[in-house]
C-alpha positions in Angstrom: 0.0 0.0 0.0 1.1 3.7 -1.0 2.0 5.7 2.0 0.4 9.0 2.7 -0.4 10.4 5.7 -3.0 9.8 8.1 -4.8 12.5 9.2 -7.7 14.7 6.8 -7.0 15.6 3.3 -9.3 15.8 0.0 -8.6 14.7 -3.9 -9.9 17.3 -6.3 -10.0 17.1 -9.9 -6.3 16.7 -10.9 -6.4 18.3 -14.2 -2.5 18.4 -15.2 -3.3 19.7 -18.5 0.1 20.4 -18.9 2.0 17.4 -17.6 3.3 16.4 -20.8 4.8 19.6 -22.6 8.3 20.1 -22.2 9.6 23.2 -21.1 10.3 26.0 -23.2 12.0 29.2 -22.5 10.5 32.3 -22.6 11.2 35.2 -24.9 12.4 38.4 -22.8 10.1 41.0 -22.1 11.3 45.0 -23.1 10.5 45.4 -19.7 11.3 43.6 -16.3 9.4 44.5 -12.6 11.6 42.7 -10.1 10.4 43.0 -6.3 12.3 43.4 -3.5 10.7 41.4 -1.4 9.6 37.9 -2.9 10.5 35.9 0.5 9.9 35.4 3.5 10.8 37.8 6.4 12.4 41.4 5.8 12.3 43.0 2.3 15.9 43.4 0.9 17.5 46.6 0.4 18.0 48.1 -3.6 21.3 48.5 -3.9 20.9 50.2 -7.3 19.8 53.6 -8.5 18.0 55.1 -11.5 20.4 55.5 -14.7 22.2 52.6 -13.7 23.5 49.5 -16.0 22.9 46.0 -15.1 23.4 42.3 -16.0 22.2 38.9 -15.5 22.9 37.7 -12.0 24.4 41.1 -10.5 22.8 41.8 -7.1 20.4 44.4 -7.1 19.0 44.5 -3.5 20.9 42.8 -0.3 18.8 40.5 2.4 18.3 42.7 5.5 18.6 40.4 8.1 19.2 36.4 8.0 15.5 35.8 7.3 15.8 37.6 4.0 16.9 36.9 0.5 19.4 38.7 -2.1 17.5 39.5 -5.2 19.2 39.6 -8.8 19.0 41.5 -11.8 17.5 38.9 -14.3 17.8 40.7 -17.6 20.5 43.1 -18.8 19.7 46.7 -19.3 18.9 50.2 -17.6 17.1 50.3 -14.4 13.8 52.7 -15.5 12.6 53.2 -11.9 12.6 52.4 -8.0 9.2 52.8 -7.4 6.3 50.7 -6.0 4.4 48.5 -8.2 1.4 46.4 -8.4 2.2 42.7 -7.9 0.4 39.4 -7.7 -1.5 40.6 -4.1 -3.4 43.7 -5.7 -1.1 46.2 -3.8 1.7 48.3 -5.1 5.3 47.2 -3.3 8.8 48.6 -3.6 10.2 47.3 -6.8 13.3 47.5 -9.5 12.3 48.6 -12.8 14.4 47.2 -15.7 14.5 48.0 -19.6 16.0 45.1 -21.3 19.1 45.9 -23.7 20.7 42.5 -24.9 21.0 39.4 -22.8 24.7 40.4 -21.0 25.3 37.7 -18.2 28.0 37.9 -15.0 31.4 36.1 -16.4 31.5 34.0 -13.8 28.1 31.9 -14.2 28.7 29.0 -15.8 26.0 28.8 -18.6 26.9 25.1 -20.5 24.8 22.4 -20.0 27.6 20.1 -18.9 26.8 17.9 -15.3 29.1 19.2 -12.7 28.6 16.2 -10.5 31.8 17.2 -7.9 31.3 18.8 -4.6 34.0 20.8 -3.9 32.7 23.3 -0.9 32.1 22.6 2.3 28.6 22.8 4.2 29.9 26.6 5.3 31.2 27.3 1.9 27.9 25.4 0.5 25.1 27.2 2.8 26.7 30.5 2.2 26.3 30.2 -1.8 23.2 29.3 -1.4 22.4 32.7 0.8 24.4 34.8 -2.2 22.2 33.2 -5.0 19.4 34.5 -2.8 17.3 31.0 -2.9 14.3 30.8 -1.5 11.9 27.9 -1.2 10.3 27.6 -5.0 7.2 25.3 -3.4 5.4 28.9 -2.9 6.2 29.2 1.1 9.3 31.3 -0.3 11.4 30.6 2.6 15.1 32.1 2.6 17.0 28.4 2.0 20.2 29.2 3.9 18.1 29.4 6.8 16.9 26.0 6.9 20.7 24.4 5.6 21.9 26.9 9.2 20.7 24.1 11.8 20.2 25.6 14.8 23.0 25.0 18.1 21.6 21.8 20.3 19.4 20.3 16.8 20.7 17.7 14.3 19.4 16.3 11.4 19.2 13.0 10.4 16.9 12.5 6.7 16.7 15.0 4.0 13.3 15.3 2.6 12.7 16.3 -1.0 9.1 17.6 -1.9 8.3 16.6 -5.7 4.7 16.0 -4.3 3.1 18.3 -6.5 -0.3 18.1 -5.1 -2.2 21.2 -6.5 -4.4 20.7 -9.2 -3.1 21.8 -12.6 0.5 22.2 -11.7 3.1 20.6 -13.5 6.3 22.4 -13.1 7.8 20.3 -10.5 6.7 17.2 -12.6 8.8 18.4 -15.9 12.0 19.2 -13.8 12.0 15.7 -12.5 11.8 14.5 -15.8 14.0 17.0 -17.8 16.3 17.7 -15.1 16.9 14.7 -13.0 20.8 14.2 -12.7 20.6 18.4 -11.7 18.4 17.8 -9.2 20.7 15.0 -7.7 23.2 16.6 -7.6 21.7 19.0 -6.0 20.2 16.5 -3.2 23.6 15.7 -2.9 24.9 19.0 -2.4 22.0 19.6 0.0 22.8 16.5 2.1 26.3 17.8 2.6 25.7 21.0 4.1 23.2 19.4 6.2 25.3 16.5 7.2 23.1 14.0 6.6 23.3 10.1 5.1 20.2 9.9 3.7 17.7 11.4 1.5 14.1 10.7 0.6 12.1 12.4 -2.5 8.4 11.8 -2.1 6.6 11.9 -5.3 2.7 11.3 -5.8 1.9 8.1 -7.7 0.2 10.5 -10.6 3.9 10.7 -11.4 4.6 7.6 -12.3 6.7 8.7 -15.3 8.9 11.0 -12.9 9.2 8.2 -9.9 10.3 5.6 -12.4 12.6 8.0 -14.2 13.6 9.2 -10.9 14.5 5.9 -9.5 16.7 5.1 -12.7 18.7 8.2 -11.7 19.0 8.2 -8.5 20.5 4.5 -8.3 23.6 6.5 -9.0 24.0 8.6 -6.0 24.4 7.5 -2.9 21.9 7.6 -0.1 18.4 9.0 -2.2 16.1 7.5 -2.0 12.7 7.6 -4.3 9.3 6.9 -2.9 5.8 6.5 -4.6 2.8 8.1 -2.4 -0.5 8.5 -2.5 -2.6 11.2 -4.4 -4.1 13.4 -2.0 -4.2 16.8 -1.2 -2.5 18.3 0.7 0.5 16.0 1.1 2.7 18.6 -0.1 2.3 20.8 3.4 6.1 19.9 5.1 4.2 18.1 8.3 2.2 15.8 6.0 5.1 15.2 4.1 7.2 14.2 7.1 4.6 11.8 8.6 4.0 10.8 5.5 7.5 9.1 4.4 9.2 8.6 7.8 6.0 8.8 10.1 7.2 11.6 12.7 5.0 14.2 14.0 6.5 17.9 13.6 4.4 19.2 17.4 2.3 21.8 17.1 4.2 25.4 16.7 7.5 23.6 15.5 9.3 23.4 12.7 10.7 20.1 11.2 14.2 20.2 12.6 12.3 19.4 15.9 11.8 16.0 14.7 15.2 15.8 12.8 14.5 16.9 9.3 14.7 19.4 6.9 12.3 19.8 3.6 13.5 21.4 0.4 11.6 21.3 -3.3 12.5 20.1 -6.3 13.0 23.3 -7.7 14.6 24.6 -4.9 17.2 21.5 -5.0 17.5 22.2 -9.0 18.3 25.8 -7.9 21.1 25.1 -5.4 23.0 23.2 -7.6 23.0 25.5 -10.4 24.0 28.6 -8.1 26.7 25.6 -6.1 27.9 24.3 -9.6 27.3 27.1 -12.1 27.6 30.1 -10.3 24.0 30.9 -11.2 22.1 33.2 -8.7 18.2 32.5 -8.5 17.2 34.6 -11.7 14.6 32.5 -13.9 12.1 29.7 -12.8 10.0 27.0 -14.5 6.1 27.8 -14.5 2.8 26.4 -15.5 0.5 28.1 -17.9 -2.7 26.3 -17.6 -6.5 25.9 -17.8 -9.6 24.3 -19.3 -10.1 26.2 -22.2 -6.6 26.4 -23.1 -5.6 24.8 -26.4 -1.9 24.8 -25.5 -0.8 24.7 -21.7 2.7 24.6 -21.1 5.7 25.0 -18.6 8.1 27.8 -19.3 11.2 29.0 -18.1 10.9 32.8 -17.3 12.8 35.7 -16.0 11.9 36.6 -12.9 9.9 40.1 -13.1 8.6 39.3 -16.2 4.8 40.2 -16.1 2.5 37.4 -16.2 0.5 39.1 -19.4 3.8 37.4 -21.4 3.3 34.4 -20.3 -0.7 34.2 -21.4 0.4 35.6 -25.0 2.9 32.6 -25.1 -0.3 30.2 -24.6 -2.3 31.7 -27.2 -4.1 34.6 -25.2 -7.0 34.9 -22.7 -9.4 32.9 -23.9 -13.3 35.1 -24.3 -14.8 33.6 -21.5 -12.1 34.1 -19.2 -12.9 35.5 -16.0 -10.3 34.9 -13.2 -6.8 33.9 -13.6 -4.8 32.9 -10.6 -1.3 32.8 -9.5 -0.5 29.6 -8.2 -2.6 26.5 -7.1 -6.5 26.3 -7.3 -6.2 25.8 -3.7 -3.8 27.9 -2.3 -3.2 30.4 -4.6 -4.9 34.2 -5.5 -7.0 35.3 -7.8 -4.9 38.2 -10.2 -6.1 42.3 -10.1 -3.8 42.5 -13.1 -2.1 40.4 -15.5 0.7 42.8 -15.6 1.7 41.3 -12.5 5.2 40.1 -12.1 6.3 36.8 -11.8 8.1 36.4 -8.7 10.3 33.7 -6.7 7.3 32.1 -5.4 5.0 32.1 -8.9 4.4 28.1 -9.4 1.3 28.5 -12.1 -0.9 30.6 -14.0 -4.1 29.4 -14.5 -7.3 30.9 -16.3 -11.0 30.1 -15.3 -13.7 30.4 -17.2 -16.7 32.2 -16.0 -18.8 29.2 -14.9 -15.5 28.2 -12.9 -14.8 31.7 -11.2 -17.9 32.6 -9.6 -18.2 31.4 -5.5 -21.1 29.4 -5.3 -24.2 31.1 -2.8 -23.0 30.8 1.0 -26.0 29.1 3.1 -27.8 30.6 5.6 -25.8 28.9 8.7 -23.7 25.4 9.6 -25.3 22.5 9.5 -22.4 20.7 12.0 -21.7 17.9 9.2 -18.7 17.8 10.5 -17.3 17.6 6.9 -14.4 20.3 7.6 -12.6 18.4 10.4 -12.9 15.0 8.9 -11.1 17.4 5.7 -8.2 19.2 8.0 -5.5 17.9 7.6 -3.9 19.4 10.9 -6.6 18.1 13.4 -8.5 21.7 13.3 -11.8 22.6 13.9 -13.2 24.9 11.1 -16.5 25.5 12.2 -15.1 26.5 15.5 -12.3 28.9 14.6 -15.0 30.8 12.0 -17.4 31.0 14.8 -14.4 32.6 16.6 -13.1 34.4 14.1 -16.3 36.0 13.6 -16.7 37.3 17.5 -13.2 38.2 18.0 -12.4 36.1 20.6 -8.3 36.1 19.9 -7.3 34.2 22.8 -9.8 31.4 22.4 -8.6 31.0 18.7 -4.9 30.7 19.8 -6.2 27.7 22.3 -7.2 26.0 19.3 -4.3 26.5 17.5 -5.7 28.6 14.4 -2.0 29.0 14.0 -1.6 25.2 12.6 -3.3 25.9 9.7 -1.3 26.1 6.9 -4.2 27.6 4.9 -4.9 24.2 2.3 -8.0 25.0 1.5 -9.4 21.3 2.1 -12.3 22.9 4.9 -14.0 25.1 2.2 -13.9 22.9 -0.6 -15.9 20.2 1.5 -18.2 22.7 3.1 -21.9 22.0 1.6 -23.0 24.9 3.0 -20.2 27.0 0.7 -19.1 28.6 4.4 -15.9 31.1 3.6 -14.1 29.2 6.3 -10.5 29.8 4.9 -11.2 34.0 4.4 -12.2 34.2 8.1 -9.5 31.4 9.7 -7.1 33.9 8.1 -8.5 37.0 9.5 -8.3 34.9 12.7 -4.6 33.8 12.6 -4.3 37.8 11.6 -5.4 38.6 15.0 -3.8 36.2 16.7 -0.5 36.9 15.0 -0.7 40.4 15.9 -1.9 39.7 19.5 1.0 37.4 20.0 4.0 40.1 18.7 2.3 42.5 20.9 3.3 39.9 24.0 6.7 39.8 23.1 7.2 43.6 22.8 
């Protein structure tokens, strides 16, 4: 029997449109938007000014603090403008403004596709590359990578855990790099394994795969201590703690992260990332992402320039289609629905995906609960749903930190079971907004 783990979870529709189209790079834009923050924790700082010249991989803004990312010019030109600009979110952020002039990279990053399967840095030497390239976690969460290679004093880990789960509908960008990019991304496990210390590493990979796992396996039986393991399709294995319990049956405990329990999760992309920025001297300037939905006679995975606006990639697809009427960044689970397809991509942009009208419109929310019960049975983290909206609603911050509203990692799984149509996920995150808040307010 498939492992998966034990607790909640749903299977939507899978629809991986795009799961076999290789992936194809995308023309440059005139015109590159390049946040400065596309991470987790504190914005980086421009380190560039209007008028100035640029190239591929030259640092642009530096991380302002360890839980922060370098970002990187990833076109060559003239930087237009250091002003804020709408992104994915619908608000306008601080952003570097690039006009593209040619396609001039730094000397030193190694652009051959030759295998550089040696690992001549050490984990120091390794973990800070990875912090230069300004890698982030390329799952969505966006967390700064050095971070979690920098294993806290008094904690050890023991297993690497690679995430080529995949589990959001539509997606298929992880999928292609296993297939298209399989000896990189060992080498980059390997590589990963080093500056964590570890023996052993496992890359989960849902059983909708199969083409990946078995090509995977093939691969890997040439590097020692991966491991490849076929799991079960449902959602939302992909969340780290699901993951975890999943392949080596630990529980990460509630407010912890998974170096409690003696791990450490990366991607797939992520791992393809460090090795080109270990190997090739490549900071984290382009990213593979899927261009997807129904009505779409032509789906695909590209490779794109970060701060490339999304509109580019929809022309490289064939166009909105007419009865388009939302098109979301990311996941249909987790991700958000677009106030403009001018939009950059960012770090953290997995998928596009356009919905038709019949697709975008929230069904009617009934008058009240009807305690089915459905959303817990769904949660994936042991929550109670109806309970945290009803606290939500009232305010009652406290309470909702009792029952751990901060555990949810925001899935999605609760609203899509709800018959009742209940916006359970847009009041649990005004909850955990509160009780985020109220907690930082403690500490100071």
């Amino acid at each position: 029997m498939l492992k998966t783990f034990p607790k909640g979870g749903v299977h939507p529709p899978e629809n991986k449109f795009s799961a076999d189209k290789t992936i194809e790079a995308l023309p440059l834009p005139e015109q590159v938007v390049i946040p400065i923050s596309q991470h987790i924790g504190a914005p980086a700082a421009a380190v560039v000014a209007k008028g100035d010249k640029v190239v591929v991989g030259q640092v642009i803004a530096k991380a302002a603090g360890f839980v922060s990312a370098n970002i990187h010019s990833s076109v060559s030109g003239t930087v237009a403008s250091l002003d804020p600009v709408l992104d994915s979110t619908g608000y306008k952020k601080p952003a570097i403004t690039i006009t593209v002039e040619g396609d001039e990279w730094l000397a030193e990053i190694d652009r051959s596709p030759d295998l550089k399967k040696d690992i001549n840095l050490s984990a120091e030497e390794i973990v800070a590359k990875v912090n230069e390239a300004g890698i982030v976690g390329l799952g969505g969460a966006t967390f700064p990578s050095h971070v979690k290679l920098s294993v806290p004093k008094g904690k050890k880990a023991d297993v690497l855990i690679i995430n080529g789960v995949e589990c959001e509908p539509y997606l298929t960008s992880d999928h292609r790099l296993m297939l298209e990019k399989a000896d990189e991304l060992m080498v980059g496990i390997s590589i990963l394994k080093k500056a964590l210390g570890v023996e052993r590493a496992l890359i989960g990979v849902e059983n909708n795969k199969r083409d990946a796992i078995a090509h995977l396996k093939q691969v890997s039986a040439g590097y020692a201590g991966i491991e490849v393991h076929a799991l079960k399709v449902k959602y939302p294995q992909g969340g780290e703690k699901q993951l975890i319990k999943a392949l080596i049956n630990r529980e990460v405990p509630s407010g912890s992260l998974p170096i409690e329990v003696g791990t450490v999760v990366h991607n797939v992309g992520t791992a393809f990332a460090v090795y080109e920025a270990v190997q090739k001297n490549k900071p984290l300037v382009e990213r593979v992402v899927t261009v997807t939905g129904k009505k779409l006679e032509n789906p695909g995975n590209f490779m794109v320039r970060i701060g490339s606006p999304i509109s580019k990639l929809i022309e490289a697809v064939g166009g909105l289609p007419d009865d388009t009427a939302k098109v979301v960044n990311g996941g249909p689970m987790m991700g958000k629905a677009l106030s403009t397809i001018e939009a950059p991509v960012t770090k953290g942009t997995s998928g596009v995906i356009l919905f038709p009208e019949n697709e975008s419109l929230r069904p009617e929310v009934q008058p009240s609960c009807i305690r089915c019960g459905k959303c817990i049975s769904a949660c994936a983290m042991g929550l109670e749903p109806y309970l945290l909206i009803r606290l939500s609603q009232r305010k009652m911050t406290e309470r909702m930190e009792e029952e751990r509203i901060l555990d949810c990692m925001e899935c999605g799984s609760c609203s899509y079971v709800c018959p009742a149509n209940l916006p359970l996920l847009d009041y649990i995150r005004l909850g955990k907004g509160d009780v985020s808040a109220m907690v930082r307010a403690r500490k100071n």
